[in-house]
N, C-alpha and C positions, 0 to 999 in steps of 0.2 A: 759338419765342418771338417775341413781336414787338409790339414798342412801338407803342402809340397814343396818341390824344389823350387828356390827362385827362379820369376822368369825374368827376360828385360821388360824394364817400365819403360813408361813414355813420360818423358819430364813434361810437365806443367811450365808453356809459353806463354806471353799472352796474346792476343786475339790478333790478327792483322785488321786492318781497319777498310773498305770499301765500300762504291756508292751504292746505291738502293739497286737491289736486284731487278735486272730486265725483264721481266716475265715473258712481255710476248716473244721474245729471241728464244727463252726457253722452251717455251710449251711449241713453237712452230719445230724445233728439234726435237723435241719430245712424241711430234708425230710423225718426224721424219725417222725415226729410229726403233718406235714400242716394237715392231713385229720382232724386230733384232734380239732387246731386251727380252721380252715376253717370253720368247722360244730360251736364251739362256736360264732364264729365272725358271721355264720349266724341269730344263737339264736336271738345273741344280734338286729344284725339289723330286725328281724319279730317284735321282742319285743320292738323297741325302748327304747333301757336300754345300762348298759356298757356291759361287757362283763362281765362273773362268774371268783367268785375266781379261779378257777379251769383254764379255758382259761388263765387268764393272769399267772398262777404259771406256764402253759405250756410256757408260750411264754417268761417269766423272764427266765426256763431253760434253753428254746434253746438261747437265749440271752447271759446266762453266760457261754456257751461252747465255745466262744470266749475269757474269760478272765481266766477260770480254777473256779475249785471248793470253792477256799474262796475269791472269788466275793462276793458282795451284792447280785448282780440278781442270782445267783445260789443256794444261801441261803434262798432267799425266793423261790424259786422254789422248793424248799427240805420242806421248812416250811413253807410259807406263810407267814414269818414276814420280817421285814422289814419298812423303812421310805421311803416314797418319795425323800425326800434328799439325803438322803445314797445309791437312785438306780437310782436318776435321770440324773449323768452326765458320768453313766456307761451307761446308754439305747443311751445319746443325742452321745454322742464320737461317738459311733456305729450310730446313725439316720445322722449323718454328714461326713460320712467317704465315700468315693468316691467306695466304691467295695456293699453298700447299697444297694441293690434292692428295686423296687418297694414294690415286696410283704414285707418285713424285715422294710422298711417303716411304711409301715400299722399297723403293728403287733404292734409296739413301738407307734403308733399313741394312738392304741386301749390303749393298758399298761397304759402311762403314763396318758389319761383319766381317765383311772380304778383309779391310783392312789391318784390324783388329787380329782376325786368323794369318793372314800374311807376315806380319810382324810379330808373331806369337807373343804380344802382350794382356792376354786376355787372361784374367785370374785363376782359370782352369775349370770355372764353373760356368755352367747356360743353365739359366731358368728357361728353358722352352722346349717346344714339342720338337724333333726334326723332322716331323710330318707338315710343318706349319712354316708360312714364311717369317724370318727372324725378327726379331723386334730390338731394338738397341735399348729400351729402357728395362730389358730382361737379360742384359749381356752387362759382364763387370771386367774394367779394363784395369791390371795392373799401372799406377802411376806410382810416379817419387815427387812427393810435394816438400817444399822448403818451410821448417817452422822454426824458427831461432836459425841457430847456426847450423842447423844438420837438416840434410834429408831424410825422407821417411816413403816406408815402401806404403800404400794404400788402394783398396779397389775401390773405384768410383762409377755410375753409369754409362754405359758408352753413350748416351744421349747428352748428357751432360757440357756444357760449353765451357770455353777455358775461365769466362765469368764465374760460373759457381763454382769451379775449385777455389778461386780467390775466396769466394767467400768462409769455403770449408779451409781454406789454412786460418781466415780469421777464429775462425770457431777452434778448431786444434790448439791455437795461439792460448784465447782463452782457456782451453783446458788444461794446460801445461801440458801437452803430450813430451816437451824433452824431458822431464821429469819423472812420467810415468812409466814407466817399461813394461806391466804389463797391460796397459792399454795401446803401446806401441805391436805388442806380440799382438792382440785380439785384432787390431785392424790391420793387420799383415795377413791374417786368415781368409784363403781362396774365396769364402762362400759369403766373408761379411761384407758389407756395402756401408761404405763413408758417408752413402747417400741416406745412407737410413733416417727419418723424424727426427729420433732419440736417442741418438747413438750411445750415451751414456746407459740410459735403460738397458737397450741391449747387454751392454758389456757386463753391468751389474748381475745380469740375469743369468749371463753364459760363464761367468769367473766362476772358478773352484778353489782357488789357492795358488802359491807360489811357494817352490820348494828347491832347496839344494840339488837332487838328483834323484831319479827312477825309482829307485829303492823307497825313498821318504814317499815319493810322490805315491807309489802304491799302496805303504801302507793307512796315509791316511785317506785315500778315494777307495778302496777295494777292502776285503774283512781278513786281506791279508796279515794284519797285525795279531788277529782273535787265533788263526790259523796257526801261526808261529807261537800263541802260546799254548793251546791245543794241542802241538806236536812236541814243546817242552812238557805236559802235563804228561803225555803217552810214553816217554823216555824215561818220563821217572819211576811212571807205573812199571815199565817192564825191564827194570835195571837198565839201559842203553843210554850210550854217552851220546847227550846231543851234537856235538863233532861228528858223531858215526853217519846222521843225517845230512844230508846237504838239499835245500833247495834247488829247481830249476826253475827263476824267475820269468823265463824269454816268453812260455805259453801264459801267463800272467800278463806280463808286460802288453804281450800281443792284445789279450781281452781288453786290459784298462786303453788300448789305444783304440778298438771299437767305441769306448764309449767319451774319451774325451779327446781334448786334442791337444796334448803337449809342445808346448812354442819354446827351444830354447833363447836366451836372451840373456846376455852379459853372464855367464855360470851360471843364471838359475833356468830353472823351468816351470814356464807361468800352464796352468791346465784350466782349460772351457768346455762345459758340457757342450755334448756334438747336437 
């Protein structure tokens, strides 16, 4: 695990609502364009990169031949604009719909990548190979979900539909997450996933403590305390005034950030085994 800079989220909308997906419009697009696709998706994978605007604006079209022309995905496919919100739960309907193929899978894998990377709301982590084509249930997309009165920063699946964030702020709701600070710090953590089973397991498993400041925090996670009396013991043995000694915490400090990951939050700092 390991803390970064914040990135921008992507607020939590909900779903725009349309009729049942066209399939034959699709797939007759979808033959009219794979060579097009096919050849960018390979770029991408020689280059280990996402895919070019161009590839995904092809694969947003053949996408929105399913919903009709004042889609989102058809709009950016005409134009290249567009939000990841506003096209993510038009791609997901379609990535979960039982007449989905493999290849139409993929395609929506690569996109919502593109997307995700384009907007730089992605938690900072990928579970996947870059030798392999991307997969969206192994990509964590910074969001800010509303629980009580306050937003909350959170990574969730990029697979995920604006339906099951609903459901995960009911669950947050129930946990009192405004209440808890540092279960707010733990799920602000690049690498944790909102999505997870058990998400309280997790948290119990990965919490170390909550501490005023550095100093506290190290000496009860590190033997820095044993150290400090140690080097009181060794000043007495040799006449030397412990004043004469001074610490240098920062190479300490450094180690204990290897192994945990300190979140500060309102003055204190909450620490999770990495």
């Amino acid at each position: 695990m390991n803390e970064r800079e914040p990135q921008p989220a992507a607020d939590v909308r909900p779903a725009p609502e349309h009729d049942a997906p066209d399939w034959r419009r699709l797939e007759v697009a979808a033959r009219r364009f794979t060579q097009y696709i096919d050849d960018g998706i390979a770029r991408a994978l020689a280059d280990h990169t996402e895919i070019n605007d161009g590839t995904a604006r092809c694969i947003a079209h053949v996408l929105g031949r399913a919903y009709g022309r004042e889609s989102d995905l058809a709009a950016f496919g005409r134009t290249g604009e567009g939000q990841y919100l506003s096209l993510r739960d038009e791609y997901l309907d379609l990535y979960g719909d039982e007449q989905a193929d493999a290849i139409i899978k993929e395609w929506i894998d690569w996109l919502g990548t593109y997307l995700v990377q384009r907007e730089n709301i992605g938690s900072g982590r990928q579970y996947m190979n870059e030798h392999l084509p991307p997969k969206l249930d192994q990509l964590l997309v910074r969001s800010s979900v509303r629980v009580g009165e306050d937003r909350y920063l959170v990574n969730v699946p990029a697979h995920w539909h604006s339906g099951d964030e609903d459901g995960l702020i009911e669950l947050l709701t129930d946990l009192h997450l405004p209440e808890d600070d540092a279960l707010q710090a733990f799920l602000a953590l690049p690498d944790v996933s909102a999505g997870t089973a058990d998400i309280m397991e997790s948290f119990h498993e990965a919490f170390a403590g909550t501490y005023p400041d550095e100093e506290t925090a190290l000496r009860a996670l590190s033997p820095y305390g044993e150290w400090e009396q140690e080097l009181a013991d060794w000043c007495v043995d040799h006449g030397i005034e412990p004043e004469a000694l001074e610490w240098n915490l920062a190479p300490l400090l450094e180690r204990l950030a290897d192994l945990y990951d300190l979140v500060e939050r309102k003055g204190a700092l909450h620490a999770f085994i990495k």
